[in-house]
C-alpha positions in Angstrom: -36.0 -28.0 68.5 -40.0 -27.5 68.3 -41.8 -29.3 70.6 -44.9 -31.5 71.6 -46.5 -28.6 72.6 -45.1 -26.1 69.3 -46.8 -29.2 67.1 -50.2 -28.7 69.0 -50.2 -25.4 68.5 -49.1 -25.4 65.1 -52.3 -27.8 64.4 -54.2 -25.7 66.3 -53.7 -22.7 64.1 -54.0 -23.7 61.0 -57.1 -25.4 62.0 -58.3 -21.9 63.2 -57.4 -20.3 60.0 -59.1 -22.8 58.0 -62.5 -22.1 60.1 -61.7 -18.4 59.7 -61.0 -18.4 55.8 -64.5 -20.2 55.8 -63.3 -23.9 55.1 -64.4 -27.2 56.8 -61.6 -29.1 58.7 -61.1 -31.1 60.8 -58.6 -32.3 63.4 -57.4 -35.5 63.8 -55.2 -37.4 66.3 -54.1 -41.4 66.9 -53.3 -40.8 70.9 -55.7 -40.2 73.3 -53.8 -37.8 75.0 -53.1 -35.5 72.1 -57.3 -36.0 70.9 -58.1 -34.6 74.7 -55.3 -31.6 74.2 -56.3 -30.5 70.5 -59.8 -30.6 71.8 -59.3 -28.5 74.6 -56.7 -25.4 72.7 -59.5 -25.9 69.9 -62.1 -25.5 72.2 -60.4 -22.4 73.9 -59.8 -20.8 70.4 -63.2 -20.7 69.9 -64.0 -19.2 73.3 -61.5 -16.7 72.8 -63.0 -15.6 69.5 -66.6 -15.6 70.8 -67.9 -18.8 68.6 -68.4 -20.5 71.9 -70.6 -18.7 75.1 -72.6 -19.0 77.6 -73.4 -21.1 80.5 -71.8 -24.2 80.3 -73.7 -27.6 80.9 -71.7 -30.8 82.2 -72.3 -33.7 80.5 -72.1 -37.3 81.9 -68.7 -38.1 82.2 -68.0 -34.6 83.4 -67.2 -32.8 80.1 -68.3 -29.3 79.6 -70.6 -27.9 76.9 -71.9 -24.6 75.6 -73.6 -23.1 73.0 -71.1 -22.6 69.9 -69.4 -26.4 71.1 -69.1 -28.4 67.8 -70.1 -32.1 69.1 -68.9 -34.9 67.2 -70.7 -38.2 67.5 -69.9 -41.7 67.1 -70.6 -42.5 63.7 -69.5 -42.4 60.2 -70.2 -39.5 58.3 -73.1 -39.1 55.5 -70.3 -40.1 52.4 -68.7 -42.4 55.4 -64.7 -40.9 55.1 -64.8 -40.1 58.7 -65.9 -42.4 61.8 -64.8 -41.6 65.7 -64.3 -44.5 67.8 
């Protein structure tokens, strides 16, 4: 029987394949919990393939940044399909 984990994973791979075929995407999550854990296997995925290097900054609130990060703010987007909260 998959999973939590199988499911992030599963997300996390096609997600990586898009970006690697050359096509936006993006990855979306209602819980907290599974925002913070797509955001860190996405983040490590990108490491791993070399998108995402050098010295790391901490921002306020303790989170860790480099160059290569993708940041997404808290606003809608230009044709306003996508807002963060």
């Amino acid at each position: 029987m998959p999973t939590r984990d199988d499911a992030l994973e599963a997300v996390i791979g096609a997600w990586d394949e898009d970006l690697r075929a050359g096509r936006q995407s993006v990855l979306l999550a209602w819980r907290r919990k599974d925002v913070a854990a797509l955001n860190r296997l996405a983040r490590q995925r990108r490491i791993d393939a070399g998108v995402v290097s050098g010295p790391e900054i901490e921002a306020p609130g303790g989170k860790p940044y480099a160059a290569g990060d993708r940041v997404v703010t808290l606003a809608p987007s230009g044709d306003g399909r996508f807002v963060t909260s």
